[in-house]
C-alpha positions, 0 to 999 in steps of 0.5 A: 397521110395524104391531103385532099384537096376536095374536103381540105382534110387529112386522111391516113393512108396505107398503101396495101390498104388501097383496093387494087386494080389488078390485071394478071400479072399486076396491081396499081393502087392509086395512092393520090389522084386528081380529085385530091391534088387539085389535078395537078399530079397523080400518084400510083404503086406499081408492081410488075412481074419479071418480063412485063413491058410496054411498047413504045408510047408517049403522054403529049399532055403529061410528065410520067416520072418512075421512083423505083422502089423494088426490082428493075426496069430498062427504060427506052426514051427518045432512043436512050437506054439506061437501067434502073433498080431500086432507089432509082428514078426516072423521068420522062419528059412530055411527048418523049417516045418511052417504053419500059421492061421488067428486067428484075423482078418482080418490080415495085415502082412509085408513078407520078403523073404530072397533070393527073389523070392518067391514074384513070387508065390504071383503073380501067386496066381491069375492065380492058384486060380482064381481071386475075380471076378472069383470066385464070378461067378464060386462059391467055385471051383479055375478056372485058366480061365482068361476070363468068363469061368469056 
């Protein structure tokens, strides 16, 4: 079940019912977002292939927090580095410098976000690095064309 805090209602929810926002390799499924939370946090399910990562970054304006519920990832933050397989957790302090690797996997992680709104980068994934189908036809190079093109 999750709430929503817009229509102030229940709704039933399976997360492999969640339409995905996929890029090759990967799928997001956003389980809460901000409309639903009232802003304050948002929810994702993660899944990475073995080897997937990313270079170091930081969220200024926002906690990033990994429950990791398949696989393992190596977490870099603010220069420490630690391992985390499943039933694993990992939080990421405001403005800390992070970056992450799969290094078993494929892995399945929970990404909460607290404020939301970074779950709207996961949606955009698709239109920034192209889509599984695109890049099976359009090989290794991102497109942001939707249609057949390249």
């Amino acid at each position: 079940m999750t709430f929503d805090a817009a229509t102030n209602r229940l709704t039933p929810l399976t997360v492999r019912d969640i339409p995905p926002a996929q890029v090759p390799g990967h799928t997001f499924r956003i389980v809460a977002d901000g409309r639903a939370t009232g802003g304050t946090y948002s929810l994702t399910d993660a899944t990475s292939p073995l080897g997937a990562s990313v270079p170091p970054h930081r969220h200024d304006d926002a906690v990033e927090c990994f429950y990791i519920l398949d696989g393992a990832y190596r977490f870099t933050v603010s220069g420490g580095t630690r391992e985390a397989g499943a039933g694993g957790f990992s939080l990421i302090p405001r403005g800390a410098s992070h970056q992450f690797e799969v290094v078993e996997g494929p892995a399945q992680a929970l990404v909460l976000f607290t404020p939301a709104g970074f779950e709207e980068v996961f949606r955009a994934m698709p239109a920034i690095f192209g889509t599984p189908a695109n890049r099976a036809r359009c090989g290794s190079r991102p497109t942001r064309e939707p249609g057949p093109g390249c």
